[in-house]
N, C-alpha and C positions, 0 to 999 in steps of 0.2 A: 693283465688281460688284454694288452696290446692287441692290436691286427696282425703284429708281424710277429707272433710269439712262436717258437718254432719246438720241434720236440726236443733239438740238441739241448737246447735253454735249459725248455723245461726236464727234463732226464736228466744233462748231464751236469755240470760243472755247478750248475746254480741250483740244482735239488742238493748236491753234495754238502755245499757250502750250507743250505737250508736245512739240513739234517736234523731234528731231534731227539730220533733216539733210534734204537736196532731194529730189525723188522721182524714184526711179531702176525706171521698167519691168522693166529686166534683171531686178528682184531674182523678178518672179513666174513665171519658168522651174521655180521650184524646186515649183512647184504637180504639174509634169507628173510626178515620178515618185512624188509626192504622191500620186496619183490612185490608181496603182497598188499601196503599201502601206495606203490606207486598204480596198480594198478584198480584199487577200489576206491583210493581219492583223489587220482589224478586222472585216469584213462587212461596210462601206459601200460601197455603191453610189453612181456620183455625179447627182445629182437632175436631169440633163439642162440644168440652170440655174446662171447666173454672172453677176454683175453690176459697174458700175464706177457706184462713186458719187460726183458732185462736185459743189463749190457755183459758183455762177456769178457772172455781174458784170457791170453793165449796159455794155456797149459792143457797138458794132457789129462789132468785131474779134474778142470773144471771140466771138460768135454765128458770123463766120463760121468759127471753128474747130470751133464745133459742126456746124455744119454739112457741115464739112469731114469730121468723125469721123462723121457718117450716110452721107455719100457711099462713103466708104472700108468700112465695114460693109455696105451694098447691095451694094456689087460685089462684095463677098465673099459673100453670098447665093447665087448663083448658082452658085461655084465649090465651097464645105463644105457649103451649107445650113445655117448657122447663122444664125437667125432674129435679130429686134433690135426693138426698140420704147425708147421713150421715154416713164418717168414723173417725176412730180414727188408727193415727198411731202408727206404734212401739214407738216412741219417747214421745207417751202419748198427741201428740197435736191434734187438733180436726177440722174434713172440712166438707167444704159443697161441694160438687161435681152437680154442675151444668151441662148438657146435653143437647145442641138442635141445629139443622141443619140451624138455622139464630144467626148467631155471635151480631146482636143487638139487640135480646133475652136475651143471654148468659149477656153482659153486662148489660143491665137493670134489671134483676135479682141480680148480683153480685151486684149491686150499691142500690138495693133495703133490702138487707143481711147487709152489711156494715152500710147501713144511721140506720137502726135500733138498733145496736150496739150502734153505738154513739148517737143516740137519750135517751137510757133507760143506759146512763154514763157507758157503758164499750167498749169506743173507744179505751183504753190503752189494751185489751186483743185480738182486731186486730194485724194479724202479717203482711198475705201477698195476694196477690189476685194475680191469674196465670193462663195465658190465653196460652193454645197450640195451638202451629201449625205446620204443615207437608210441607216437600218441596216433591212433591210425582217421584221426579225424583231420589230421595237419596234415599239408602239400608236403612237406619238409618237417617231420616231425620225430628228427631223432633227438635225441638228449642218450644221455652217458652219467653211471655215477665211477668217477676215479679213484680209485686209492691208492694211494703214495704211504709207501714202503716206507720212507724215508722222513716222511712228517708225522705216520702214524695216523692219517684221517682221510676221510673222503672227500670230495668236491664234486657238484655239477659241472658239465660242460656239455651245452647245447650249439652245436655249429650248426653254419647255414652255409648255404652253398655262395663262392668268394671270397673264403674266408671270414666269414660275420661271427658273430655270436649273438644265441637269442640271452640278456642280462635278463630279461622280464622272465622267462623260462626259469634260467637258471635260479631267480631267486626265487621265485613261487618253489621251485623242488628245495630248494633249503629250509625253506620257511616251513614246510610239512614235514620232512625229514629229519629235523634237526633236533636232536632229542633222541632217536628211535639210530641214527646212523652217528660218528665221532664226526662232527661236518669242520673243517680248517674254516674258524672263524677269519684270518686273514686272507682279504681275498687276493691279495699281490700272489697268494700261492695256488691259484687257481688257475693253473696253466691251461694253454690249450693244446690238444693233441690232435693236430692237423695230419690227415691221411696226405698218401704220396699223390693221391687224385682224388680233385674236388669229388663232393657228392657221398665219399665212401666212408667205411671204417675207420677209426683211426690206427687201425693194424691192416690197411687194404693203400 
């Protein structure tokens, strides 16, 4: 939980090495009732926004799997309105940026991105799936729950703007969550995922 903990870190080489087991979409169901105790016993509201983030690999087959997972997201446009875009950050890793004013939208999208991954065997290039939310009574009151692909569980991470993190934040949402979400008891693996500009997303 360093200051200088960066996404490469946390994404690449040190999730790899941290690995315990294959990445299983099912596990992000547990988001959906999620939603609902972050915001009747905490005050979070959820930020309208969710993202899936994964590294890629040059092949023509992995590309058409992306592609595939844009296909599958548009048609689903029409049907929730959960919007989708495609960024790439400084760190060279690559998201889906998910958008829609019902959070079990947002989820069944993300879980709909993810199962296709591991369907077309690139479940190992899933990193993390990250759902925002706003406490709207704080200046500065995002919080993020993360799930890592690659550990199998979720984590808070509440940044502040400079790089900070709120630890009193983050452990109050564990401390209620934990039970109800699979929370990484280990907090060495509680990366942070710093946006490419202060203040934003950690997919902005």
């Amino acid at each position: 939980m360093g200051l200088f903990d960066s996404i490469r870190s946390a994404l690449g080489m040190a999730a790899e090495a941290d690995a315990t087991r294959d990445a299983d979409p099912e596990d992000l169901f547990g988001m959906s009732t999620a939603y609902v105790t972050m915001e009747a016993d905490l005050g979070y509201g959820h930020a309208g926004a969710a993202a899936l983030c994964f590294s890629s690999v040059d092949s023509t087959d992995f590309g058409e799997t992306v592609d595939e997972v844009e296909t599958i997201l548009a048609a689903g446009e029409d049907e929730t309105g959960t919007t989708f875009r495609r960024h790439r950050d400084d760190h060279g890793y690559h998201w889906v940026v998910l958008e829609d004013d019902d959070p079990e939208d947002l989820l069944t999208s993300i879980h709909f991105a993810a199962d296709t991954f591991v369907e077309q065997g690139y479940g190992s290039r899933l990193l993390a799936a990250v759902f925002g939310f706003r406490d709207p009574d704080a200046a500065d009151g995002r919080a993020y729950w993360v799930y890592s692909f690659r550990r199998g569980a979720y984590y808070p991470f509440a940044p502040r703007r400079g790089r900070e993190r709120d630890s009193r934040v983050e452990f109050k949402l564990r401390s209620v969550l934990d039970g109800e979400l699979a929370v990484e008891e280990d907090e060495r693996f509680w990366y942070a995922l710093w946006p490419d500009t202060d203040g934003r997303h950690p997919w902005e």
